[in-house]
C-alpha positions in Angstrom: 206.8 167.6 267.8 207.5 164.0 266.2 204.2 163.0 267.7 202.5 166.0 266.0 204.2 164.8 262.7 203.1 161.4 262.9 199.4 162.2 263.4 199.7 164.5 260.4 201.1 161.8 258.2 198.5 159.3 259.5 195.8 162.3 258.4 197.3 162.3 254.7 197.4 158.8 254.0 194.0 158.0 254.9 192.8 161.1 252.3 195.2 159.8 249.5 193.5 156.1 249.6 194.5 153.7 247.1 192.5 152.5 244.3 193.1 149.8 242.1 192.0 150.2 238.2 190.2 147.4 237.3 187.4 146.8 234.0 184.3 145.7 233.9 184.1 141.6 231.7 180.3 141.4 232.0 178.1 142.7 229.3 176.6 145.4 231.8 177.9 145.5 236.0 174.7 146.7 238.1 176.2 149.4 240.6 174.4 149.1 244.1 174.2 151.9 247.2 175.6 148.3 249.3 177.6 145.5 248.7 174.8 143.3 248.7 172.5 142.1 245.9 169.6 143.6 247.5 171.3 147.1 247.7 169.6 149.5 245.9 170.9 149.8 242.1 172.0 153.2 240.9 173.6 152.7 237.4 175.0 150.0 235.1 178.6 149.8 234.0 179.3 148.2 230.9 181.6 145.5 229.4 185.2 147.0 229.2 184.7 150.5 231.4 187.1 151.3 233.8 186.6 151.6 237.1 188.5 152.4 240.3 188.3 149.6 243.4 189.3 151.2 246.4 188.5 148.1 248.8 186.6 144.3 248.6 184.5 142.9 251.1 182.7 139.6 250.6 182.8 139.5 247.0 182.1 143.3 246.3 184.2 146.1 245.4 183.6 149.1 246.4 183.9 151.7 243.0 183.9 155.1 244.9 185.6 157.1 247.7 182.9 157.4 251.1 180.8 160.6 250.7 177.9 162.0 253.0 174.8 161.3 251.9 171.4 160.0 252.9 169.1 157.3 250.9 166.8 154.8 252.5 169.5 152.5 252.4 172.1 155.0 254.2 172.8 157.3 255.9 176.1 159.0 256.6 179.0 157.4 254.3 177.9 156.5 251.3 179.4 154.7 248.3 178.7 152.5 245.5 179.4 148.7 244.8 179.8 146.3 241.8 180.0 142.2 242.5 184.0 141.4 242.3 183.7 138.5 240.2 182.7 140.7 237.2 186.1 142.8 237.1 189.6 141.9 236.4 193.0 143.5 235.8 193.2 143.4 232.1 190.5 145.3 229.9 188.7 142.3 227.6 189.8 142.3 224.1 187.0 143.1 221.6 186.4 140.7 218.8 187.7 142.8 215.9 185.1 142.8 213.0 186.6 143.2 208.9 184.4 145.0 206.7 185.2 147.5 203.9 181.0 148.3 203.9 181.1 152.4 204.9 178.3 151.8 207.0 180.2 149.1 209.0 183.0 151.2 209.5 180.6 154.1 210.9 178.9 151.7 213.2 182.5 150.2 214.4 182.3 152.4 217.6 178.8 151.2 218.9 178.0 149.9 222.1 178.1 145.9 222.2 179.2 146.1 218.4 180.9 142.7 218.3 178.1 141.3 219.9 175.5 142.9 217.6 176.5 143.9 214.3 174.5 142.2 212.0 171.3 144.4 213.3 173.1 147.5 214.0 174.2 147.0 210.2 170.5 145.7 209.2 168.9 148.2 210.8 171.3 151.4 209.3 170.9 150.1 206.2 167.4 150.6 206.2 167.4 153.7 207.9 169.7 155.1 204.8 167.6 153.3 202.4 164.2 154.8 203.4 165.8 158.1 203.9 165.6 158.1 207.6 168.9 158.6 208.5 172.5 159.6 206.0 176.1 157.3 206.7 177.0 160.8 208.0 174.7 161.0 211.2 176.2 156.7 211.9 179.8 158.5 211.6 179.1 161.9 213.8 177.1 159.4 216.6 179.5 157.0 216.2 176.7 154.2 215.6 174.5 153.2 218.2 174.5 153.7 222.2 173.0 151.5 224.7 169.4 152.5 226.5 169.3 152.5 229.8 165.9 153.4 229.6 163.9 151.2 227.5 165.6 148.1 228.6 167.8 145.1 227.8 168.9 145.0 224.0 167.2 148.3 222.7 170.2 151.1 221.1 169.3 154.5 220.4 171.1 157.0 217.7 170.3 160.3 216.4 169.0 160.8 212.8 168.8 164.9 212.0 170.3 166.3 214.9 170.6 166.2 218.8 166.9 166.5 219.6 164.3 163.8 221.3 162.6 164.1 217.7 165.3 162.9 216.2 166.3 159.6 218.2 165.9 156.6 216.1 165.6 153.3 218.6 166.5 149.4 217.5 165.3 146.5 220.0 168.4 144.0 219.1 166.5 140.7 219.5 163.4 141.9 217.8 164.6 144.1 214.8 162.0 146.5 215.4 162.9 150.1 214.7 161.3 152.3 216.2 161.4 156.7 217.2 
């Protein structure tokens, strides 16, 4: 009986594994298939996210519990990995940003806002201006989101509703704006 009761408890504890909550300090954390720079990447975290580090090994962290799966990287258990170094314990502070402009405090919620204000606040200017977009689409978008699709510094919002027709693009380092 007692040996029954120990293999049962040795069951639950490895299904209950520990995870430590840790957040992203990088601008954006690639997440890879292996804890390896040549693992294939699968998604980006970005700067102040939360994630949950269940084990490390050689400077990765592993982000997920195992799961079956198959990929041309792996097959059985799978899971994803960020590089260590970019995490920490504490959530970075963000650089708080005074402004009594209405269209700064609509665009106070966008991604990388500290880092990119000026432009954001350019760029929805104009957009207002010229008729494009209303302070009331900034405030119901809350600003501007990252692309993960037409690469590094481009932000995307919605002008006249949630359709495709409607997203209004900004490349950052350019200025250009752009549907």
């Amino acid at each position: 009986m007692l040996k029954k009761t120990i293999a049962l408890a040795m069951l639950f504890i490895g299904v209950f594994a520990y995870a430590q909550s840790m957040y992203v300090i990088s601008d954006d954390l690639n997440v890879r298939l292996l804890p390896s720079k040549y693992g294939k990447k699968t998604s980006v975290l970005l700067k102040g996210q939360r994630v949950d580090v269940y084990e490390t090994k050689n400077g990765w962290a592993r982000v997920t519990e195992y799961y079956d799966g198959y990929s041309e990287e792996v097959n059985g258990r799978v899971a994803r990995w960020v590089y260590a170094k970019y995490l920490s314990n504490t959530k970075p502070k963000k650089k708080i940003i005074k402004s009594n402009s209405p269209v700064a405090k609509a665009l106070e919620a966008s991604d990388d806002y500290e880092k990119y204000h000026e432009s954001f606040i350019s760029a929805s200017e104009q957009l207002i201006k010229n008729g494009t977009c209303t302070i009331k689409n900034f405030n119901e978008q809350g600003g501007w989101a990252r692309s993960t699709t037409r690469g590094k510094g481009v932000y995307f919002t919605y002008c006249g509703g949630m359709r495709l027709s409607n997203k209004v693009y900004i490349n950052v380092v350019t200025g250009k704006i752009s549907r």
